[in-house]
C-alpha positions in Angstrom: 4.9 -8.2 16.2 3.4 -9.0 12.9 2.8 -12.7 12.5 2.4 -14.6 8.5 1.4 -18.3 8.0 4.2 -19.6 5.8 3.4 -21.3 2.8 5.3 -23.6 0.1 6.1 -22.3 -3.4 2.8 -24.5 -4.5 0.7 -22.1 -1.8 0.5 -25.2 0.4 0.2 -24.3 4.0 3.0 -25.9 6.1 1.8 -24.6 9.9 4.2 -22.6 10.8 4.7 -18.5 11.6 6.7 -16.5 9.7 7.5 -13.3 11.7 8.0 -9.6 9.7 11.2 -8.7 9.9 13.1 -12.1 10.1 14.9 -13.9 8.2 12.5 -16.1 5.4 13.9 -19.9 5.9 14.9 -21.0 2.3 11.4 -22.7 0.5 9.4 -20.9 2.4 7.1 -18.3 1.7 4.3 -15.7 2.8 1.5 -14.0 1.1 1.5 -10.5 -0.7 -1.5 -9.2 -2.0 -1.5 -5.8 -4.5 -4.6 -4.1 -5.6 -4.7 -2.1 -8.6 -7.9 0.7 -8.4 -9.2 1.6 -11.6 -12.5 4.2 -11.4 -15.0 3.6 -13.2 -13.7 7.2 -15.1 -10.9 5.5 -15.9 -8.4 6.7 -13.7 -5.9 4.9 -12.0 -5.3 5.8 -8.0 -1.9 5.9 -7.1 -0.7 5.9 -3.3 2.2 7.6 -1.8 4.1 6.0 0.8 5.2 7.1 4.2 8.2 8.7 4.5 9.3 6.5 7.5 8.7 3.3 5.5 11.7 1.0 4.5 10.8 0.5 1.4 10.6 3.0 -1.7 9.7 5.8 1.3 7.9 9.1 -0.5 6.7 7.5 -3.5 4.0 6.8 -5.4 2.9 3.4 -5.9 0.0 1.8 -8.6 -1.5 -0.4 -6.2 -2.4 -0.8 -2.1 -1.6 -4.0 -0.7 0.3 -5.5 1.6 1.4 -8.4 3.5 -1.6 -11.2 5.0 -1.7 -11.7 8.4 -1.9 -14.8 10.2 -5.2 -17.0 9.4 -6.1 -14.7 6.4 -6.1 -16.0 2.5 -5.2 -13.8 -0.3 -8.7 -12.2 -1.2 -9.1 -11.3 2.8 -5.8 -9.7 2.9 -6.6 -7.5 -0.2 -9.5 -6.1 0.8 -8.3 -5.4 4.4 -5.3 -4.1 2.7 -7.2 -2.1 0.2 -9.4 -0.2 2.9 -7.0 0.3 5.7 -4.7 2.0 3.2 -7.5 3.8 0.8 -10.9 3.8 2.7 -12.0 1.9 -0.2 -14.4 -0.9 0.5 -14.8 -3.3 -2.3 -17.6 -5.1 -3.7 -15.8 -7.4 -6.3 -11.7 -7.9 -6.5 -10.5 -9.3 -9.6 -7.4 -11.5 -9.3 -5.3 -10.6 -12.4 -2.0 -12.8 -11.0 -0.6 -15.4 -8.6 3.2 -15.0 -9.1 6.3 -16.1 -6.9 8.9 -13.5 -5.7 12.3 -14.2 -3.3 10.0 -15.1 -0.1 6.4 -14.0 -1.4 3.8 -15.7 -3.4 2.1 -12.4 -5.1 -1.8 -12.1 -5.6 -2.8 -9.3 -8.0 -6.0 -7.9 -8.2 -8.3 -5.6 -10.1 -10.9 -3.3 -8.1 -13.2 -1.2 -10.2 -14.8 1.5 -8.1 -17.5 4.1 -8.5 -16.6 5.3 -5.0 -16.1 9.5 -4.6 -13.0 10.3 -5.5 -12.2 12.9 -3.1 -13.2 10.6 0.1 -9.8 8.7 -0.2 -8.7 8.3 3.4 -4.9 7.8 4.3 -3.4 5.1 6.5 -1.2 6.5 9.8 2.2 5.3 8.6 1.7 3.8 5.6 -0.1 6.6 2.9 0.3 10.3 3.3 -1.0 11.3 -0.3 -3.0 9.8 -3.1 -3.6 11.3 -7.2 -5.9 10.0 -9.8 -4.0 9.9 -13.2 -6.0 9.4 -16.4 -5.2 6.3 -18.6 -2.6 8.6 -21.0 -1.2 10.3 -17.9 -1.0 7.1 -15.7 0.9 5.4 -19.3 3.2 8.2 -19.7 4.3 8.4 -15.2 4.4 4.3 -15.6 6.9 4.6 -18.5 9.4 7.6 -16.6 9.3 6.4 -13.1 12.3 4.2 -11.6 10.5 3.1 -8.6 8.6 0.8 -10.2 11.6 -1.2 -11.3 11.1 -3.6 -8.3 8.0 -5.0 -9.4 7.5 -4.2 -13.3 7.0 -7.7 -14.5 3.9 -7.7 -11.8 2.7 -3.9 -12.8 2.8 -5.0 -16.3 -0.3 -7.5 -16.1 -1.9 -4.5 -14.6 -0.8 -2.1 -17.8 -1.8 -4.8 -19.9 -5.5 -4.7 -18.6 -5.3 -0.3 -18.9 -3.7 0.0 -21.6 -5.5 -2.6 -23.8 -9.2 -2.4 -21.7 -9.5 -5.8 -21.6 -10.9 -8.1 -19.1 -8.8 -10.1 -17.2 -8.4 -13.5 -17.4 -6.7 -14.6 -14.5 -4.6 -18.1 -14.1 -4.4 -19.4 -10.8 
């Protein structure tokens, strides 16, 4: 059983478990952290889910991330996220958003990496493939794929930073 602290929109903590799978209470929320890995090439890394997952199973996805667990903060919950589901152990994480969703308050971050390329690792039910897409190519598979409908306003503060090489300035 997967246990989240529930928050309020504001990101206060209200001392109570939120329990994957359940219901959300109305006004309450959890954390949701998404990591976007840009090499230091250029590339981006996209992730391919799990065919067993609920969610979008089979596809690729722009970022790793996932839910925190109980009695972890946003930037803890990214990096666990980020090397549990790429091998990928950060030195800096660059938060790019803070954003609300239906029952999530999103945190969006940047990781620039000079790691090997080929040394990906995969998570057991979660990843079963990964690709490296230049800038162009990782423009041109943004622009055609449906899947990323769900989350496109949050993807586009990450397109905004490729496509435009700039620095991100991030608003808590």
């Amino acid at each position: 059983m997967e246990k989240w602290d529930a928050y309020l929109e504001d990101g206060t903590p209200v001392g109570r478990d939120l329990i994957r799978g359940d219901e959300i209470p109305e006004g309450l929320f959890h954390l949701v952290c998404e990591i976007l890995v840009r090499h230091r090439d250029g590339s981006i890394l996209l992730m391919q889910r799990a065919y067993g997952k609920e969610v979008y199973p089979g596809l690729y996805e722009v970022s790793a991330g996932g839910s925190a667990l109980k009695g972890e903060n946003a930037d803890e919950a990214a990096r666990r996220e980020l090397r549990e589901e790429t091998g990928i152990v950060a030195k800096e994480l660059k938060p790019v958003y803070r954003c609300i969703g239906k029952n999530a308050i999103y945190h969006g971050y940047l990781c620039e990496t000079d790691c090997d390329k080929q040394a990906i690792t995969l998570q057991k039910d979660e990843t079963i493939a990964f690709m490296w897409l230049s800038k162009k190519d990782f423009m041109e598979y943004y622009q055609e794929r449906k899947e990323f409908l769900a989350h496109t306003k949050r993807l586009g503060l990450f397109v905004d930073i490729i496509q435009n090489e700039v620095q991100c300035d991030y608003e808590g």
